[in-house]
LOPA-721357 format. One line per field, with one value per atom (N, C-alpha, C, CB): x, y, z. Coordinates in Angstrom, 2 decimals, padded with zeros to 5 digits. Glycine has a CB too. Layout:
N
X [X_...]
Y [Y_...]
Z [Z_...]
This chain:
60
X [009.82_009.07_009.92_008.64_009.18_009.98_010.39_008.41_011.68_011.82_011.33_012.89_011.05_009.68_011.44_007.69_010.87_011.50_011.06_011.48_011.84_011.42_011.76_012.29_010.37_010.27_010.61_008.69_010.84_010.79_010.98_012.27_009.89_009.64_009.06_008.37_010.07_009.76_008.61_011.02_007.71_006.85_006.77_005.89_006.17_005.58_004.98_004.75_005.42_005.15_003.48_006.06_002.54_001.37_000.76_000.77_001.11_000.80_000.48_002.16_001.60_001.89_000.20_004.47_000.41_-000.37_-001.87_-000.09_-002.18_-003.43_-003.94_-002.80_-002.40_-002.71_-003.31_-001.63_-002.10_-002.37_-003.68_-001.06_-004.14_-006.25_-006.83_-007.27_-006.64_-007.70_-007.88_-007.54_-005.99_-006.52_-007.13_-004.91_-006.56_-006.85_-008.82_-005.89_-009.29_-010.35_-011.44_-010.48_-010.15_-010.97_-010.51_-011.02_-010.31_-009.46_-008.20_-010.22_-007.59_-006.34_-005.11_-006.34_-003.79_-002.70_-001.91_-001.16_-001.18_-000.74_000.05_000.36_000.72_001.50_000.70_002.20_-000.02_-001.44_-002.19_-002.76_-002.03_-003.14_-002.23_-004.01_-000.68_000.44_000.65_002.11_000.48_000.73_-000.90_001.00_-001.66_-003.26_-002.95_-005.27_-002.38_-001.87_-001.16_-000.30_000.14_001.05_000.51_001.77_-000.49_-001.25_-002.02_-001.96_-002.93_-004.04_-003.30_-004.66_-002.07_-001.03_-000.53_000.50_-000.15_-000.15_-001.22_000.00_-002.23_-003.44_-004.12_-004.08_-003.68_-004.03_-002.95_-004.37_-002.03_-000.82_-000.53_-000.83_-000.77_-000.25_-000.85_-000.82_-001.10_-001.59_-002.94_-001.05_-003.37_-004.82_-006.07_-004.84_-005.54_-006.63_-006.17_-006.80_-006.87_-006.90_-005.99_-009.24_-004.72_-004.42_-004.31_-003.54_-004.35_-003.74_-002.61_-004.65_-002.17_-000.97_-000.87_-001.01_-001.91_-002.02_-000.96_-003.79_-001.87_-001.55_-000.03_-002.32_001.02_001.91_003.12_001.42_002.79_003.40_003.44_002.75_002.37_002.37_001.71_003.66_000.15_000.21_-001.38_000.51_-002.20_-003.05_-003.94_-002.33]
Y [-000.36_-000.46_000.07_-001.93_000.84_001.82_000.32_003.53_000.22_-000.38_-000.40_-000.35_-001.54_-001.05_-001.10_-003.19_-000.02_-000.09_-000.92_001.01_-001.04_-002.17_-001.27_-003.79_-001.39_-000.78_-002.08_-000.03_-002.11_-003.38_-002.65_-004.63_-003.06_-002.32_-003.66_-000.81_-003.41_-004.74_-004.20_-005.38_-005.81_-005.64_-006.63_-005.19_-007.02_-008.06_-009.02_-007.65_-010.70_-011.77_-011.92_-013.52_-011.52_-011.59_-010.77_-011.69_-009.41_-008.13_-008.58_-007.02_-009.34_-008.90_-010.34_-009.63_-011.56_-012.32_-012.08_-012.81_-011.32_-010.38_-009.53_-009.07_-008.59_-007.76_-008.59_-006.98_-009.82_-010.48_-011.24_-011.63_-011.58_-012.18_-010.94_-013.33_-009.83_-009.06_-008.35_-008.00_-008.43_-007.71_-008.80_-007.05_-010.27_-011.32_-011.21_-012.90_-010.86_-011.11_-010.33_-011.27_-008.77_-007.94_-008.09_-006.60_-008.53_-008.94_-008.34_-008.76_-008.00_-006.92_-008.14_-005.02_-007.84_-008.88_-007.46_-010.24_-007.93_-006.72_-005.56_-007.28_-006.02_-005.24_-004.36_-005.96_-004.83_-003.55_-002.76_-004.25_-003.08_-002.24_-001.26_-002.86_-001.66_-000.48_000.28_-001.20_-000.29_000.66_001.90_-000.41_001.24_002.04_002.97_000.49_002.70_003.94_005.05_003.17_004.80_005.30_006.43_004.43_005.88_006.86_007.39_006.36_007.32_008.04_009.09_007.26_009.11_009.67_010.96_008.31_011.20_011.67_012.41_010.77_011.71_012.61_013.37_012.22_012.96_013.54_014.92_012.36_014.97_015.45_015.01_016.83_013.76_013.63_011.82_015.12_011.80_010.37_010.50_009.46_009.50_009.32_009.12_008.41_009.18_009.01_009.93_007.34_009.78_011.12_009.81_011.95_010.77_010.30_011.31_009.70_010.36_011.44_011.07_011.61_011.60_011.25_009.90_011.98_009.32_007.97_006.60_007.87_007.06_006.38_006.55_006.57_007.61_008.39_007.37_009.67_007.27_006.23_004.80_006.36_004.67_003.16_002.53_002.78_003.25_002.50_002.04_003.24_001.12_000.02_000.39_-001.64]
Z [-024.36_-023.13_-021.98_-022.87_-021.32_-020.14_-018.79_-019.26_-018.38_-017.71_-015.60_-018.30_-015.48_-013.67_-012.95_-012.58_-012.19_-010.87_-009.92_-010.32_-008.69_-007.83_-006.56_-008.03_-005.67_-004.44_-003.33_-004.29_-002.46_-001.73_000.01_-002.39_000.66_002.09_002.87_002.04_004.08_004.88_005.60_005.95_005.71_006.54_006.97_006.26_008.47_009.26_008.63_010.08_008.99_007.75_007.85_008.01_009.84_009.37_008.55_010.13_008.81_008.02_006.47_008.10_006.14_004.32_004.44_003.04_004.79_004.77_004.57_005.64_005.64_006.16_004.67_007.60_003.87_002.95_001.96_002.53_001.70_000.18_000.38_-000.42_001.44_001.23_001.28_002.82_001.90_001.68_000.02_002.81_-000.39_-002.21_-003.22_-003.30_-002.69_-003.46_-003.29_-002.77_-002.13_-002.17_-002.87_-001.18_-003.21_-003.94_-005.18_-003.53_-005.87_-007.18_-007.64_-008.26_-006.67_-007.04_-006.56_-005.85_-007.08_-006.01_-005.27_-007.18_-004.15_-003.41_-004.52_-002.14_-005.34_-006.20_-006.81_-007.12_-007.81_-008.07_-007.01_-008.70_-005.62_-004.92_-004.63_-003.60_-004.23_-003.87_-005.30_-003.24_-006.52_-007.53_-007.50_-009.21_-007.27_-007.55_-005.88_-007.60_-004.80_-003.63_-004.89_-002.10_-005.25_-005.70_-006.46_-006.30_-007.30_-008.48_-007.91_-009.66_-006.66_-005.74_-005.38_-004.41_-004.89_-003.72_-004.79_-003.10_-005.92_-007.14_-007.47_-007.96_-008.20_-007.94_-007.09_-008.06_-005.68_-004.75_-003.85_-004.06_-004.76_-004.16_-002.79_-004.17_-001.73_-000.57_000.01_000.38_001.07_001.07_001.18_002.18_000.65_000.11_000.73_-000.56_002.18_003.21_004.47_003.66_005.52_006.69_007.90_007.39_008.42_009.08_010.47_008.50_011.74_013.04_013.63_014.30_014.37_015.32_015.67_016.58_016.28_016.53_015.33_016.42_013.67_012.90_012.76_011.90_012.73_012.82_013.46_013.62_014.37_015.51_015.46_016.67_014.57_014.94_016.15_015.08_016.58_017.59_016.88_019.26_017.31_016.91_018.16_016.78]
């Protein structure tokens, strides 16, 4: 069995909170929804959705 790597990226304690009910609510746990990005991002050769400058920055 191929051994997992481990990614680990800080994020904001409401942020991660916010993430883990919204995948729990879709039946995923955060770890599967960042692995199912990972494989989109791959298939897609880049990120998986449309971003602009705005998102870029960080501003809300």
């Amino acid at each position: 069995m191929e051994q997992a790597n481990v990614i680990q990226v800080p994020v904001d304690e409401d942020l991660k909170k916010e993430v883990d009910a919204l995948f729990k609510s879709l039946g995923y746990d955060t770890t599967t929804a960042i692995r199912m990005f990972l494989r989109r991002a791959l298939q897609c050769r880049g990120i998986p959705f449309a971003l602009n400058s705005r998102d870029l920055h960080g501003k809300s």
